[in-house]
C-alpha positions in Angstrom: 106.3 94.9 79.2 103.0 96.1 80.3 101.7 97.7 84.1 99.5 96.3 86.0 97.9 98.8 88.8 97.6 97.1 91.7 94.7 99.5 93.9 94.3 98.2 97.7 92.4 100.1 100.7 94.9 98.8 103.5 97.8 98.9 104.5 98.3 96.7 107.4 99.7 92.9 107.9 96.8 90.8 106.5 95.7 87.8 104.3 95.2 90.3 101.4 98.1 92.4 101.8 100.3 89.1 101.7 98.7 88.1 98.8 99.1 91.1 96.8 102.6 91.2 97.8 103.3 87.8 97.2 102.0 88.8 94.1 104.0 91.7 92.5 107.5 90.6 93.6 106.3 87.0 91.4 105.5 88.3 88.1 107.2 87.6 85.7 109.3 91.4 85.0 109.9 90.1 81.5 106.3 90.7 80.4 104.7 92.6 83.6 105.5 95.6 85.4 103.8 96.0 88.9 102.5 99.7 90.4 101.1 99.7 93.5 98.7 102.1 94.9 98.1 102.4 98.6 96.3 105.2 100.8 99.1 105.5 103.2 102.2 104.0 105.2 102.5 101.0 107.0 103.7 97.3 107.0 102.9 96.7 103.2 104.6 99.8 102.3 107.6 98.7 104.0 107.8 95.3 102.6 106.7 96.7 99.1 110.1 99.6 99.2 112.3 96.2 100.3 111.5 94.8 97.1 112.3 97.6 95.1 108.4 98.3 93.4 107.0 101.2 92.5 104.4 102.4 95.4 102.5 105.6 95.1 100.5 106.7 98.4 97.6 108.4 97.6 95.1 109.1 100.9 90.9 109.8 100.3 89.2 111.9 102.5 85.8 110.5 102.4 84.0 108.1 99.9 83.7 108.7 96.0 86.2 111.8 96.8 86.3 113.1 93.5 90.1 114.6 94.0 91.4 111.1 94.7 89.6 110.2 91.8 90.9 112.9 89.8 94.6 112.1 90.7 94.3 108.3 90.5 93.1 108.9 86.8 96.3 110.9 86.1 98.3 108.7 88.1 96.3 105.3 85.8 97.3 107.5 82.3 101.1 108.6 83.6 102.6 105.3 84.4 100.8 103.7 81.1 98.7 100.9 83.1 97.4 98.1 81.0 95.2 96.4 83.5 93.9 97.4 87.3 94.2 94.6 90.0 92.1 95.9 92.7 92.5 93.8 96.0 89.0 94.0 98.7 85.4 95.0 97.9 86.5 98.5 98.4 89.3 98.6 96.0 86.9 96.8 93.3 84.3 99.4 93.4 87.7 101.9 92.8 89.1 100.4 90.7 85.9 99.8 88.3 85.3 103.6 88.1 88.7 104.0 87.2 88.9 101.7 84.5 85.4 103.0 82.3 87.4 106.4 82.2 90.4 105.2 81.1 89.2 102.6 79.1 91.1 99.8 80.5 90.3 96.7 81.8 90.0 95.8 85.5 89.5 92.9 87.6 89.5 92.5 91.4 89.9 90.3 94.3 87.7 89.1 97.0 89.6 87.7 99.5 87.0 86.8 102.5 83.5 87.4 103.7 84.3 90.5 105.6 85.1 92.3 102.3 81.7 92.4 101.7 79.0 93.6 104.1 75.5 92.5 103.4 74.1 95.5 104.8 77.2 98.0 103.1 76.1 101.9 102.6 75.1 102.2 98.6 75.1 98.4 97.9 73.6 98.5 94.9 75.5 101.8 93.4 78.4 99.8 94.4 77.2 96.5 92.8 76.5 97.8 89.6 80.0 99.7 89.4 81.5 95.9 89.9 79.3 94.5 87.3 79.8 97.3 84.7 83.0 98.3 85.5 85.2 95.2 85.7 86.1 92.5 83.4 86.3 89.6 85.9 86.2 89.0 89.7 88.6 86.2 91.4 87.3 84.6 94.5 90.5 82.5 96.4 88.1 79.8 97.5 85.3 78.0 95.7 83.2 78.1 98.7 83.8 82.2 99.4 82.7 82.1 95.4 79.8 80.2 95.9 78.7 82.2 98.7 79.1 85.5 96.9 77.3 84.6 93.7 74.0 85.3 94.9 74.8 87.7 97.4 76.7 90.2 94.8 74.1 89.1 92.3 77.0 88.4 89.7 77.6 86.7 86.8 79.2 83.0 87.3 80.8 83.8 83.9 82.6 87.1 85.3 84.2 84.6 88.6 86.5 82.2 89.0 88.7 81.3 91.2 92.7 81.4 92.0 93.6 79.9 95.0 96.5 81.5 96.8 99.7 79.8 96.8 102.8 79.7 99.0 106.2 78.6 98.3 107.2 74.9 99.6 110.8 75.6 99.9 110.6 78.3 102.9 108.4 75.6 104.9 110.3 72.6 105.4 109.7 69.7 107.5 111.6 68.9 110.2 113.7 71.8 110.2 116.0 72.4 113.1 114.2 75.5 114.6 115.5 77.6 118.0 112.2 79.0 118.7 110.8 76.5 121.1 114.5 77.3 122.8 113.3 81.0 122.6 110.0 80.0 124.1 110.7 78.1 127.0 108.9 75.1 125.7 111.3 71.4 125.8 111.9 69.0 123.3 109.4 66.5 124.5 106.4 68.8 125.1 103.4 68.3 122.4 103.1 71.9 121.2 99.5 73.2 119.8 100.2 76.2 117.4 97.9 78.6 115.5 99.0 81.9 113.2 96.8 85.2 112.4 95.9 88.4 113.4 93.3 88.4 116.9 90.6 89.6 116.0 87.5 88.5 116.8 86.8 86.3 113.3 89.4 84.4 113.3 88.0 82.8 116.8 91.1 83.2 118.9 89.2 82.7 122.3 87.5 79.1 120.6 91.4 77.8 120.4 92.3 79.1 124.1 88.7 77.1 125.1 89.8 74.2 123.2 93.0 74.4 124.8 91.7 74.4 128.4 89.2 71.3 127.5 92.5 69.5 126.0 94.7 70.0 129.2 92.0 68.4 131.6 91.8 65.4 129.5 95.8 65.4 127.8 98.0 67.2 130.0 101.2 68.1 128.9 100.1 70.1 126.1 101.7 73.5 125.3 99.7 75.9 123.0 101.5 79.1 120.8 99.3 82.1 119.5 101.2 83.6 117.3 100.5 87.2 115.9 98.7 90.9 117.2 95.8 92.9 116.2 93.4 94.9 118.1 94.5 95.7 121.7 91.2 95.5 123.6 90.4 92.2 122.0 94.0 90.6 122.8 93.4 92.1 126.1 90.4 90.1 126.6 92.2 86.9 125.1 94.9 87.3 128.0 92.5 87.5 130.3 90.3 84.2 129.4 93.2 82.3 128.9 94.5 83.7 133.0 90.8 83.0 133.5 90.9 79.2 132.3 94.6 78.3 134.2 96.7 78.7 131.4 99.2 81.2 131.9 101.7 79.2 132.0 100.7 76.3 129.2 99.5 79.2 126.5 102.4 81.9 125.2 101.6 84.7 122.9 104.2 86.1 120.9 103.3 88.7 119.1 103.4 89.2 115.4 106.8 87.1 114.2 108.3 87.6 111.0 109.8 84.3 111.0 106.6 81.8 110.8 108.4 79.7 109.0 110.5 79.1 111.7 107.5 79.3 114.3 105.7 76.9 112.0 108.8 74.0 113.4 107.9 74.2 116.8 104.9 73.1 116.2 103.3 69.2 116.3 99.3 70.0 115.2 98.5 73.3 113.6 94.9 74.8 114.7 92.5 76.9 112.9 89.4 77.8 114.9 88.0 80.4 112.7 84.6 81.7 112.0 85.2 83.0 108.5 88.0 82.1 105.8 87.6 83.4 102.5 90.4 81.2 101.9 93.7 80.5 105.0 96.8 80.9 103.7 98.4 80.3 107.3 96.7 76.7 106.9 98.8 76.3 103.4 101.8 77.3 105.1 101.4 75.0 108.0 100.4 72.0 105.4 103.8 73.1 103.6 105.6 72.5 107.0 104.5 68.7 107.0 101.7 70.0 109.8 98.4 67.6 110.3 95.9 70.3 110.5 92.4 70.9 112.9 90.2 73.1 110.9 86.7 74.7 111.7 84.0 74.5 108.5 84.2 78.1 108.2 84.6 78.1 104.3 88.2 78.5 102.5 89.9 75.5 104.7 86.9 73.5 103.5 88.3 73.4 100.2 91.8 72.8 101.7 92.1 70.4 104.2 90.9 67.0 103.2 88.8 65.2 106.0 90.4 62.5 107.4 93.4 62.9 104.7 95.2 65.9 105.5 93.6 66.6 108.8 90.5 66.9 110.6 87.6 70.0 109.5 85.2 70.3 113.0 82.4 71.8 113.7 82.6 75.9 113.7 82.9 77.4 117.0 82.6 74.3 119.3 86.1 74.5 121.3 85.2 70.5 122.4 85.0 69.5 118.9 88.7 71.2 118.4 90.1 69.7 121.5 89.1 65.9 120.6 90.6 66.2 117.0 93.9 67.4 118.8 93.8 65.0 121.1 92.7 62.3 118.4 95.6 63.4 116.5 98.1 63.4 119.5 97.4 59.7 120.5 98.4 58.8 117.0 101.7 59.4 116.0 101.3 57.3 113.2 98.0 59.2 111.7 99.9 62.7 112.1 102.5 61.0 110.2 100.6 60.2 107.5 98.4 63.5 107.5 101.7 65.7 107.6 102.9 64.0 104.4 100.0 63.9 102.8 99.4 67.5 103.4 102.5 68.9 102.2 101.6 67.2 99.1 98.8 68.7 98.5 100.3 72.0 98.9 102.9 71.3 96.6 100.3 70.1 93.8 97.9 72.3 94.2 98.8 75.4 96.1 101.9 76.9 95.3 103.2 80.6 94.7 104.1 79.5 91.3 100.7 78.7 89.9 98.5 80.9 91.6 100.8 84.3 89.8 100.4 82.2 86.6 97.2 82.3 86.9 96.7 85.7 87.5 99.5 86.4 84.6 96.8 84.0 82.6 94.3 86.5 83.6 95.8 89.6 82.8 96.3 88.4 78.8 93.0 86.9 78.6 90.8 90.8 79.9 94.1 92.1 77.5 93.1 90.1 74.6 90.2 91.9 72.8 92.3 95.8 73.2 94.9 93.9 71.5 92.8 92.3 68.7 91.5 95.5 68.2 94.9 97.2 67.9 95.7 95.2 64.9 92.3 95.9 63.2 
């Protein structure tokens, strides 16, 4: 059994944070042993302790903090890690450091255009630590790689990519669900859903304009926004959506623990986006048997298939949004066939299962020359 140190700069609910835990509870314990190193409590903490993994806090007080770097080399040598798995640009910089003094291998995730600032304080310092430092970089979208190639002047040989997965059997179709019960909303009433934290890139106020253009010309539609984030920003998305005569046709409830649940109250799933390194909410509604309206805003570019799985629109038009929904809700037949066809595609080409192989792959291919060398 060998450790992997897993090295993350957040500690809130997130896209990355639900990968990497996603992550560590699916290796395979027979060969891997996950460590996970965070800077302080929170939601990933909590959810790490339920599954009974190792978590060491360890908190910076400014950048390149030569005491956290002194302790996370101790803490690298005392639990015996084989290989660093640093999640975010931050992380990978860490983590790259890290590994020349121990003289381990490293690799790191990018899991969206805001990991990486084009203007970030000591690019190039930071750059070159990347490109020295670690063996191999994983981008969770072919798009967010492309986009980062010349930007991070990297090697194309030290990417690839491993899409994130999800597991088909929590997101059924059809499932008997209590939570339109919960939300007031009737049997009969077409119900618009999206899923993610508000904040100001994942274009929360686009769906609540797309919403209002939809009502004038399909009435009867009811729209969910589930999940929280920054409180003067959802402040401001309460108040458009009072401002455009929704109150009472758009509910927000919060951060939910139970999307899959939330996910069968739904008839169309909507992401209106202006970044996606990659959209693991969209995966999880295509698991659900959801058609699927998409922005081009990069990862659900590589996951929704035009026309096959659902519709991909122009970024940030709210008009383009709201005639795909309504396209899709005067065609029970095409959502039908769109819901089918993208739970399929989930289940061949994004599941749990074979994105942690593919790390697990990973692992035991940056492993493979210290262990050709040990038997030299």
């Amino acid at each position: 059994m060998r450790t992997v140190l897993h090295l993350i700069e957040t500690t809130g609910l997130g896209g990355a944070e639900q990968v990497l835990l996603d992550v560590v509870r699916t290796l395979d314990r027979r060969h891997w042993r996950p460590v996970v190193v965070i800077p302080a409590p929170g939601w990933l903490r909590d959810r790490l302790d339920e599954e009974g993994i190792e978590v060491i806090e360890v908190r910076e007080r400014a950048a390149f903090d030569l005491v956290w770097l002194a302790r996370m080399v101790a803490i690298t040598r005392r639990v015996d890690a084989a290989v660093i798995h640093s999640h975010l640009f931050g992380s990978a910089v860490r983590a790259g450091i890290i590994a020349r003094i121990c003289g381990i291998p490293a690799i790191g995730t990018i899991h969206g255009q805001m990991d990486f600032q084009p203007h970030e304080r000591w690019k190039g310092l930071k750059l070159g630590i990347i490109r020295q430092g670690l063996r191999g970089l994983v981008f969770v979208s072919e798009p967010l790689r492309q986009s980062c190639l010349e930007s991070m002047q990297l090697r194309p040989s030290m990417t690839q990519v491993i899409s994130n997965g999800v597991d088909p059997s929590r997101f059924v179709p059809e499932r008997k669900s209590n939570v339109r019960l919960e939300l007031g909303i009737s049997s009969d009433e077409f119900v618009v859903g999206c899923v993610g934290r508000l904040q100001p890139v994942k274009g929360t106020d686009t769906f609540i304009e797309a919403a209002a253009r939809l009502r004038s010309i399909s009435p009867g539609c009811r729209f969910v926004v589930v999940g929280d984030g920054d409180g003067d920003y959802t402040r401001q998305l309460v108040a458009l959506r009072d401002r455009l005569g929704l109150s009472n046709a758009l509910i927000f409830t919060g951060f939910r623990a139970d999307v899959s649940e939330v996910m069968q109250a739904f008839d169309i799933y909507a992401l209106t986006s202006r970044s996606e390194g990659f959209s693991l909410s969209t995966i999880e509604a295509m698991a659900s048997g959801l058609p699927v309206v998409a922005t081009r805003c990069g990862g659900p570019e590589q996951i929704v298939e035009d026309g096959v799985t659902g519709f991909l629109v122009e970024n940030g038009s709210p008009d383009a949004v709201a005639q795909a929904i309504n396209r899709l809700r005067n065609d029970p037949n095409q959502r039908s066939r769109f819901g089918k066809a993208a739970r399929n595609a989930v289940i061949e080409r994004y599941t749990l299962e074979a994105q942690v192989r593919a790390y697990e792959a990973l692992y035991d291919h940056v492993l493979a020359p210290r262990r050709r060398g040990a038997a030299d």
